[in-house]
KOLROTI-763110 format. One record per residue: residue number from 1; residue in three letters; x, y, z of N, C-alpha, C, O, CB in turn. Coordinates in steps of 0.02 Angstrom, whole numbers, m for minus. Glycine has a CB too. Layout:
<pts>
   resi   resn     n.xx     n.yy     n.zz    ca.xx    ca.yy    ca.zz     c.xx     c.yy     c.zz     o.xx     o.yy     o.zz    cb.xx    cb.yy    cb.zz
    NUM    Ala        X        Y        Z        X        Y        Z        X        Y        Z        X        Y        Z        X        Y        Z
...
</pts>
This chain:
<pts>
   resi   resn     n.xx     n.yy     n.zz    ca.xx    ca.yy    ca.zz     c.xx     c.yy     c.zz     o.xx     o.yy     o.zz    cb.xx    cb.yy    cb.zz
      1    Unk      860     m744      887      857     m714      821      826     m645      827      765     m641      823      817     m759      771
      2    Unk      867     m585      837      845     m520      828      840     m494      771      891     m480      739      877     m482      856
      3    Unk      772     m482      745      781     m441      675      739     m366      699      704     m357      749      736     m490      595
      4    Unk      753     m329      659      752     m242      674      711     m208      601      737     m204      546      854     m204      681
      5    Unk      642     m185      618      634     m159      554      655      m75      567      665      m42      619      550     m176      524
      6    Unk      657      m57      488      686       m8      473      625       32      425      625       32      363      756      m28      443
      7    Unk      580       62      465      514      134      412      541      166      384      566      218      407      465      194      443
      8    Unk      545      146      324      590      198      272      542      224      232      558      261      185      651      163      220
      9    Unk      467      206      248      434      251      188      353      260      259      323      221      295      415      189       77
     10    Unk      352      316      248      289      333      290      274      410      292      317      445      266      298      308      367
     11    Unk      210      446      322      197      531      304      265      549      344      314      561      308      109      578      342
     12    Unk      275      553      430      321      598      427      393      578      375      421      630      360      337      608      502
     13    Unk      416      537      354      466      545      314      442      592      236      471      643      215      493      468      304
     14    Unk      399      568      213      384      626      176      397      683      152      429      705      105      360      638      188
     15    Unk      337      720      231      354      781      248      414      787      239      433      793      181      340      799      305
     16    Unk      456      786      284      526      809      300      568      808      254      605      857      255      555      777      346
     17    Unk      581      753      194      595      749      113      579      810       72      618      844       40      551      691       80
     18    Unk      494      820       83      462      880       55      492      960       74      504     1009       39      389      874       79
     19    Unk      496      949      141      499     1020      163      561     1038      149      567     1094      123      485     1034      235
     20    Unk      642      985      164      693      984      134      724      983       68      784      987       57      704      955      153
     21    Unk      684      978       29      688      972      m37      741      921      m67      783      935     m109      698     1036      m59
     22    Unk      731      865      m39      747      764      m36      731      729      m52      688      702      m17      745      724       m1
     23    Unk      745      702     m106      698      632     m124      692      589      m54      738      596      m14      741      577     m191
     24    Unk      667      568      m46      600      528        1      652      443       31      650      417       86      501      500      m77
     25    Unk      698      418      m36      727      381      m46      786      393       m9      801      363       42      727      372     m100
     26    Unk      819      439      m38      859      464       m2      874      479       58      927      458       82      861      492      m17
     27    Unk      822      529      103      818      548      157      820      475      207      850      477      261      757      595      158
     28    Unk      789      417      186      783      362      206      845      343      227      865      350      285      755      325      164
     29    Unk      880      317      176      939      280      184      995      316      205     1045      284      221      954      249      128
     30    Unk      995      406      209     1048      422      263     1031      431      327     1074      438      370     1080      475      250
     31    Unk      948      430      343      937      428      401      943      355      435      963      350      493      878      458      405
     32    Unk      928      304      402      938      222      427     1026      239      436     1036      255      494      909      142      352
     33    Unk     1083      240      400     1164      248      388     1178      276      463     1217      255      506     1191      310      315
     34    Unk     1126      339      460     1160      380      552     1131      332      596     1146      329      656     1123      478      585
     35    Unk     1097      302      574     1052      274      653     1115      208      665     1149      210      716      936      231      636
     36    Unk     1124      154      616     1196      120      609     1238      136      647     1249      110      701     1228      127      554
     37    Unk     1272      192      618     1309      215      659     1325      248      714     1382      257      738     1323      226      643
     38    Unk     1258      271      740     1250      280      791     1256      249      828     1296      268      871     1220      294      798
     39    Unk     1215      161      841     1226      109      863     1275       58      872     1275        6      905     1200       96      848
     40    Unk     1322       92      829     1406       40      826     1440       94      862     1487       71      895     1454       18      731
     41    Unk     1432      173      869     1462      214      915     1448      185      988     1485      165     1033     1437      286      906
     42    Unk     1387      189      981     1369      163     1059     1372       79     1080     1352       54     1133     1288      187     1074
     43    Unk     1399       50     1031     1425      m26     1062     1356      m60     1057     1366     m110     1091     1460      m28     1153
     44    Unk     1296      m62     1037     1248      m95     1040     1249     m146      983     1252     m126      925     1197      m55     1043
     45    Unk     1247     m217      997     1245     m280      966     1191     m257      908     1136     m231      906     1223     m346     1020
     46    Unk     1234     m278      867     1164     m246      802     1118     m312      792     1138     m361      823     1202     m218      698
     47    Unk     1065     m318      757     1003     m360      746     1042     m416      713     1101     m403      723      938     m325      700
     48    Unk     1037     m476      675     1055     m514      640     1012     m498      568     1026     m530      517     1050     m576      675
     49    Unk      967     m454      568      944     m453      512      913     m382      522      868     m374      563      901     m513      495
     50    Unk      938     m326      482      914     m249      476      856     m266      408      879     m293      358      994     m181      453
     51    Unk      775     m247      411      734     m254      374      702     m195      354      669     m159      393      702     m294      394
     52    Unk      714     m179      268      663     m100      284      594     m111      250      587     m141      196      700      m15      242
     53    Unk      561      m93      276      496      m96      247      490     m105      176      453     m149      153      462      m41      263
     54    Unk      533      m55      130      520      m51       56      562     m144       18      561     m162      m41      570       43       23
     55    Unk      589     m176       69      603     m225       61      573     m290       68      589     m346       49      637     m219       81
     56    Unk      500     m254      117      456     m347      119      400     m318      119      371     m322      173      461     m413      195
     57    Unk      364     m280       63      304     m264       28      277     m322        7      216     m324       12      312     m220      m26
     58    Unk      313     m391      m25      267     m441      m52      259     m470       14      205     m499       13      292     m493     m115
     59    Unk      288     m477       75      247     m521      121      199     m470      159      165     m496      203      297     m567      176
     60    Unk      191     m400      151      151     m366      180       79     m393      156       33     m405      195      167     m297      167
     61    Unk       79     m398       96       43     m390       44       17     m453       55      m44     m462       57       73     m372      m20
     62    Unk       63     m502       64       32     m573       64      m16     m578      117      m73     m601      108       84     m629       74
     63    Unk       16     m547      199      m29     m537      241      m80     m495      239     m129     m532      235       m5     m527      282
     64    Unk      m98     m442      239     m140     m413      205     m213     m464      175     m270     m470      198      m95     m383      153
     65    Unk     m181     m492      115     m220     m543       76     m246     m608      144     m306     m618      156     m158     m580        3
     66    Unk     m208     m631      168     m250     m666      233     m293     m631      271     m343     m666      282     m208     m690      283
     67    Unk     m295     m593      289     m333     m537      336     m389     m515      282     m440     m548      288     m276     m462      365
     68    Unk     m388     m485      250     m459     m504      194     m505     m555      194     m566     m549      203     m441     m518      131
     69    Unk     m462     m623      180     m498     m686      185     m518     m706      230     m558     m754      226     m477     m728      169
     70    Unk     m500     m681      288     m515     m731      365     m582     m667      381     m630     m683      415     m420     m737      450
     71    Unk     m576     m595      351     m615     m544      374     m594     m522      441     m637     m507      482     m683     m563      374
     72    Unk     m522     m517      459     m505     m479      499     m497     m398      482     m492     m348      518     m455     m509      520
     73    Unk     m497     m411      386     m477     m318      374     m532     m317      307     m554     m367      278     m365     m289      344
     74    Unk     m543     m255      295     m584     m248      243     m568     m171      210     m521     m135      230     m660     m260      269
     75    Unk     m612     m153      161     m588     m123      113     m621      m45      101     m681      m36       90     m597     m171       57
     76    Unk     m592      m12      104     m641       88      111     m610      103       48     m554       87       26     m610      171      193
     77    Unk     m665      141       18     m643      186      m43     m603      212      m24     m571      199       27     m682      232      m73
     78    Unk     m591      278      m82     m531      328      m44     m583      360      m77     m628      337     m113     m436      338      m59
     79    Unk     m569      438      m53     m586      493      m57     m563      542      m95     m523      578      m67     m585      507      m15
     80    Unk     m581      559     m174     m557      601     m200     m516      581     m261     m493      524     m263     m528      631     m156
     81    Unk     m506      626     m316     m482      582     m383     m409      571     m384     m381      561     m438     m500      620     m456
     82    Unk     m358      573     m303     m290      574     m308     m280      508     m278     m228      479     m294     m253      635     m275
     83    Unk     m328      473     m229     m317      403     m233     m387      351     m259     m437      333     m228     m292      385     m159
     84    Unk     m366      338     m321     m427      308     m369     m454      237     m325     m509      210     m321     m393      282     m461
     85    Unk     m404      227     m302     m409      139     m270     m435      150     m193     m454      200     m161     m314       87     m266
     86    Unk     m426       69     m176     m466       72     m105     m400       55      m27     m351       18      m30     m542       m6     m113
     87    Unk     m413       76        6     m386       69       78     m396       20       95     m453       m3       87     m404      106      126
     88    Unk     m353      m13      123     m373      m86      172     m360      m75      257     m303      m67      279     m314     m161      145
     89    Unk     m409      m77      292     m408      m78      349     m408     m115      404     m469     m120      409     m432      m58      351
     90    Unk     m380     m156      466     m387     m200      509     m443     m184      545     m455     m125      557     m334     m208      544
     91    Unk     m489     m242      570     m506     m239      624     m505     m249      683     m496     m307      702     m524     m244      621
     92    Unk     m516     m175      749     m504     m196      793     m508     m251      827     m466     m290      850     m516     m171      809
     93    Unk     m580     m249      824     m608     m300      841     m605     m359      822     m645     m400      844     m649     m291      840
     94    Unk     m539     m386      759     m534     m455      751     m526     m502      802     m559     m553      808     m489     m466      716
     95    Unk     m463     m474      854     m451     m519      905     m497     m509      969     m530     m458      977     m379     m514      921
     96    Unk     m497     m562     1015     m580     m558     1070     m505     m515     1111     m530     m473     1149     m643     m666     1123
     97    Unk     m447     m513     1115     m407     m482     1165     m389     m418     1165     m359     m393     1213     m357     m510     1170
     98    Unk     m409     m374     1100     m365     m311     1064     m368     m278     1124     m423     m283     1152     m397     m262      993
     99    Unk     m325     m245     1156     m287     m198     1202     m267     m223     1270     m266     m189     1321     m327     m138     1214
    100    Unk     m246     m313     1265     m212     m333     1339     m133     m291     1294      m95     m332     1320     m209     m454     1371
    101    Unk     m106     m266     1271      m34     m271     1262      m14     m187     1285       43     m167     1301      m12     m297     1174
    102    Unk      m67     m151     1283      m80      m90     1328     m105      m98     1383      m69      m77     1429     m116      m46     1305
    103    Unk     m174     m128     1405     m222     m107     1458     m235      m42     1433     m277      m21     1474     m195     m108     1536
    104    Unk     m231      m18     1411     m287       66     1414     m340       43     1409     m350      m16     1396     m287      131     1352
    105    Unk     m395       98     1421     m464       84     1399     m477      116     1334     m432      144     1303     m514      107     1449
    106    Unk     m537      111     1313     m553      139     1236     m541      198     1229     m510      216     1179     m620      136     1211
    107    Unk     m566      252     1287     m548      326     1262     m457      330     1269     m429      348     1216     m595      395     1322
    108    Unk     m425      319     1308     m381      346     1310     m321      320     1239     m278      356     1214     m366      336     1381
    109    Unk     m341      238     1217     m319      204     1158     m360      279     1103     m331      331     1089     m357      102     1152
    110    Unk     m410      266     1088     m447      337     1059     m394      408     1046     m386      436      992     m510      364     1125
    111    Unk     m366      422     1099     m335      476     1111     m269      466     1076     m251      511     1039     m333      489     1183
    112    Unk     m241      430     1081     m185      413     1081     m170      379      994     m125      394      956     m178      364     1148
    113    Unk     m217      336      986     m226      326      914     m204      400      857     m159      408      815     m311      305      908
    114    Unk     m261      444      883     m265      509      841     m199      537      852     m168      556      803     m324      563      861
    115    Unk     m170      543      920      m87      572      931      m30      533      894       17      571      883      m62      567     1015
    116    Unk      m21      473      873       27      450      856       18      395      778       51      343      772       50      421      923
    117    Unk      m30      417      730      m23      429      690     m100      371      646     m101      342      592       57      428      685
    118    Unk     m140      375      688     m223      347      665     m260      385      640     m238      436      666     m268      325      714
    119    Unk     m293      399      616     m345      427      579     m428      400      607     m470      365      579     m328      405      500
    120    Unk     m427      432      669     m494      383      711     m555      424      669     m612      405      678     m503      393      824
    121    Unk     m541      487      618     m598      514      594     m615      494      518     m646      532      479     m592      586      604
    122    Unk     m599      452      507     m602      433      431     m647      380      421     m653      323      444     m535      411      400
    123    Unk     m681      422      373     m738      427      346     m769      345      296     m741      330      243     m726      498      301
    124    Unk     m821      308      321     m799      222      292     m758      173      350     m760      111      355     m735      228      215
    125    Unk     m740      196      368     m708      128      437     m765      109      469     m812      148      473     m648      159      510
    126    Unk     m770       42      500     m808       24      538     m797       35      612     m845       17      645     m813      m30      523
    127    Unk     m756       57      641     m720       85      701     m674      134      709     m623      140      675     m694       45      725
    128    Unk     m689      163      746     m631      221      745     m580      210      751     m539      243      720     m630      265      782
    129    Unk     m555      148      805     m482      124      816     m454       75      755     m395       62      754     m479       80      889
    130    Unk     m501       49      702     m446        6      658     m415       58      605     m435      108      575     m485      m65      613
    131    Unk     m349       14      608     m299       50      577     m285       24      520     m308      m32      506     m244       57      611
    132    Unk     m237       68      467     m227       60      425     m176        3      394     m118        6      416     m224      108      419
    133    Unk     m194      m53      340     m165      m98      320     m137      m57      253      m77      m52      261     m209     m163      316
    134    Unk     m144      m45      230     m135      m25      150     m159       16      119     m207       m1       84     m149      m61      111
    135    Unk     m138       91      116     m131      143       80     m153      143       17     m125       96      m12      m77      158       81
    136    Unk     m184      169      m16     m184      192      m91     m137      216      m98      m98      227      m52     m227      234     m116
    137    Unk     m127      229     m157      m74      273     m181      m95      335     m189     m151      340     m214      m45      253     m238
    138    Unk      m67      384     m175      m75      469     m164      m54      491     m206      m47      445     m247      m47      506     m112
    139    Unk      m30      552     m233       m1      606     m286       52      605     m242       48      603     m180      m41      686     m306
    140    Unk      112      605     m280      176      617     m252      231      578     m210      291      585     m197      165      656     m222
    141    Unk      165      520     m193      209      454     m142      221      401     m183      184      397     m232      165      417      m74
    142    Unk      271      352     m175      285      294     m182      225      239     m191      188      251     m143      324      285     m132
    143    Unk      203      197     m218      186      172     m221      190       71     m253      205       72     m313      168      218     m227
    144    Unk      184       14     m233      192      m19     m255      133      m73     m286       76      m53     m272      232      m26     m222
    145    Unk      134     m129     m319       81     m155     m350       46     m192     m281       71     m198     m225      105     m203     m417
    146    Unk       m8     m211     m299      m59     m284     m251     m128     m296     m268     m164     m258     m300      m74     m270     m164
    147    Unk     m138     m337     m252     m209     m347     m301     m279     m293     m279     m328     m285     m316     m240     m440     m287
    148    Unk     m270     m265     m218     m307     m222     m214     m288     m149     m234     m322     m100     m217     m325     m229     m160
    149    Unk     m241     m147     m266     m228      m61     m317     m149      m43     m299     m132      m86     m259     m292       26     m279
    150    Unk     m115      m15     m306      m48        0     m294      m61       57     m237      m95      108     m246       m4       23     m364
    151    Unk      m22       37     m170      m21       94     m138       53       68      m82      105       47     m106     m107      114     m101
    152    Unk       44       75      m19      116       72       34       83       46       83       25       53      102      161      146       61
    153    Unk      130       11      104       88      m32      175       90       35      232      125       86      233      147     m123      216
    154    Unk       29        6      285       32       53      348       91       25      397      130      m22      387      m46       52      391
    155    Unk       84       75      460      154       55      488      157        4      535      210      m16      559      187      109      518
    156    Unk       90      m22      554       82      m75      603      129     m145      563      181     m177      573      m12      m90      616
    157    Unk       62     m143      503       85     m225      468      164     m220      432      191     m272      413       19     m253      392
    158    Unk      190     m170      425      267     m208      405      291     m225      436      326     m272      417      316     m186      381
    159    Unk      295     m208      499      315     m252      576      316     m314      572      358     m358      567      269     m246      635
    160    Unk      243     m307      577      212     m393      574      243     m438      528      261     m495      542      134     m398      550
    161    Unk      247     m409      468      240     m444      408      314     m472      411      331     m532      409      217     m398      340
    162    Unk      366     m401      418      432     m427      440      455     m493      499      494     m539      486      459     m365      465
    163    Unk      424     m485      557      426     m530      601      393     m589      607      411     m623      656      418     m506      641
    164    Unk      351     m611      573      317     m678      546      378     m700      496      417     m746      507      232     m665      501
    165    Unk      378     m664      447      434     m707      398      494     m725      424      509     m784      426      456     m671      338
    166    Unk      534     m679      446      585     m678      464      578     m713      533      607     m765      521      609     m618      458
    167    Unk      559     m717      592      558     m747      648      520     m810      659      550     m859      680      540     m705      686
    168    Unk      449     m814      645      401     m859      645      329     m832      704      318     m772      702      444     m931      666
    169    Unk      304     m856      731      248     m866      779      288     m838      856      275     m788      889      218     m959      777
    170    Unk      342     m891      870      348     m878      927      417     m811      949      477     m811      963      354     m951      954
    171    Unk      356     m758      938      399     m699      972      401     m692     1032      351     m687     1067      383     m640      957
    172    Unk      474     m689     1062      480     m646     1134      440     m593     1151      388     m578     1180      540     m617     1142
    173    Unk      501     m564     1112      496     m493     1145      493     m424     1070      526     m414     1019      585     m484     1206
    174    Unk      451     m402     1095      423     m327     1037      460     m271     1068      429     m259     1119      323     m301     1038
    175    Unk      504     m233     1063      545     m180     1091      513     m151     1053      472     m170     1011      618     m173     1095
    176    Unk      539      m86     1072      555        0     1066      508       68     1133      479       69     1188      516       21      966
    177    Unk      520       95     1101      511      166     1153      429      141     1197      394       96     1174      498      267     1089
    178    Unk      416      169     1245      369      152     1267      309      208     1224      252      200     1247      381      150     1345
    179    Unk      309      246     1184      272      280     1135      238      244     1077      197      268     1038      312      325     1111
    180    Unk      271      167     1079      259      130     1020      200       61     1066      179       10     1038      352      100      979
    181    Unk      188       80     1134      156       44     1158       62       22     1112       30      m26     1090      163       80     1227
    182    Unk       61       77     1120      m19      103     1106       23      180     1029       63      226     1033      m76      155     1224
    183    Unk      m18      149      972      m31       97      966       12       59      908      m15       29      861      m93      100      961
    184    Unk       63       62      915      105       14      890      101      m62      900       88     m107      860      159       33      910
    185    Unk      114      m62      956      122     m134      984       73     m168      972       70     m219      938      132     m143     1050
    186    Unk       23     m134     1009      m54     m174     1003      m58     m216      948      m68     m276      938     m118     m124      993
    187    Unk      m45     m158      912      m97     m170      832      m40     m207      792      m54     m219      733     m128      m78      778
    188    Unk       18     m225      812       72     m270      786       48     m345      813       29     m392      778      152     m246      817
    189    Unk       57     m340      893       23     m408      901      m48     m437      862      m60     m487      829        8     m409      973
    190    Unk      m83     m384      881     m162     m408      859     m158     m431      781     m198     m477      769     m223     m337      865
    191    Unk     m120     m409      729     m103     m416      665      m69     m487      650      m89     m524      605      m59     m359      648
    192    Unk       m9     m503      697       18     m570      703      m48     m620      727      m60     m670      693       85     m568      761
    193    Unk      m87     m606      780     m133     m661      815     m175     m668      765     m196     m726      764     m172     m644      884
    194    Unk     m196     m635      721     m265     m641      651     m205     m684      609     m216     m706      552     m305     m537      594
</pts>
């Protein structure tokens, strides 16, 4: 059972909406359409199930809500009167294993966090490496309801959230680019194991 998620809402899409002058929505679904077809050009067996993020917000959300309760994630103000509500954050340190799915060590996870799209300087986290579960809502972005304020899931847990529902517990195999190692992957597994 291959299912394939599809980030149709995150900053660089945004940007690039913004700078293009694109609804956000839009830019999405002709960029998912080329990637399609890109993949039926090149003969690659498509997924049995294409998932986009803006499509499994209530099981993000649901997870999310477990990770609260168990105290694997917890909750940071936001900063400033454009997101009124609060951030939900994972902790690294939920699982006793966080970084067998890399091996890096802390600085270079550190490094790499801040390069590919962490916020290791934000202000209220209990660690520099936990990442983001759930967005506030911003001026200008999308946003959807949850009991902790309307905002967009981060990009680790729609993964997750997608591949628990849709697959179950026992995952193979986590593909993509080896850029999504650290910290994609990590923080996908570590999110499924809490």
């Amino acid at each position: 059972n291959y299912v394939q998620n599809i980030t149709d809402v995150d900053d660089p899409l945004f940007e690039r909406a913004d700078r293009d002058g694109i609804d956000w929505r839009q830019l999405a679904d002709r960029e998912t359409a080329l990637f399609a077809e890109d993949m039926t050009a090149l003969r690659v067996l498509p997924p049995h199930s294409y998932v986009a993020a803006t499509e499994a917000i209530a099981e993000v959300v649901e997870l999310v809500e477990k990770m609260l309760a168990s105290g694997a994630a917890y909750v940071v103000d936001s900063v400033g009167p454009e997101a009124p509500h609060p951030d939900v954050y994972f902790r690294a340190d939920a699982t006793a294993q966080f970084g067998y799915e890399s091996g890096y060590d802390r600085d270079t996870m550190l490094r790499l966090f801040g390069e590919r799209g962490g916020d290791p300087d934000r202000q209220g986290k209990s660690d520099e490496l936990d990442a983001l579960l759930c967005g506030a809502q911003r001026n200008g972005e999308p946003s959807w309801p949850s009991p902790f304020g309307p905002g967009r899931p981060g990009w680790h847990i729609e993964c997750t959230a997608i591949a628990l529902d849709r697959i179950g517990t026992g995952l193979d195999i986590q593909g993509g680019g080896s850029d999504l190692i650290f910290p994609h992957h990590e923080f996908s597994a570590a999110h499924a194991e809490c």
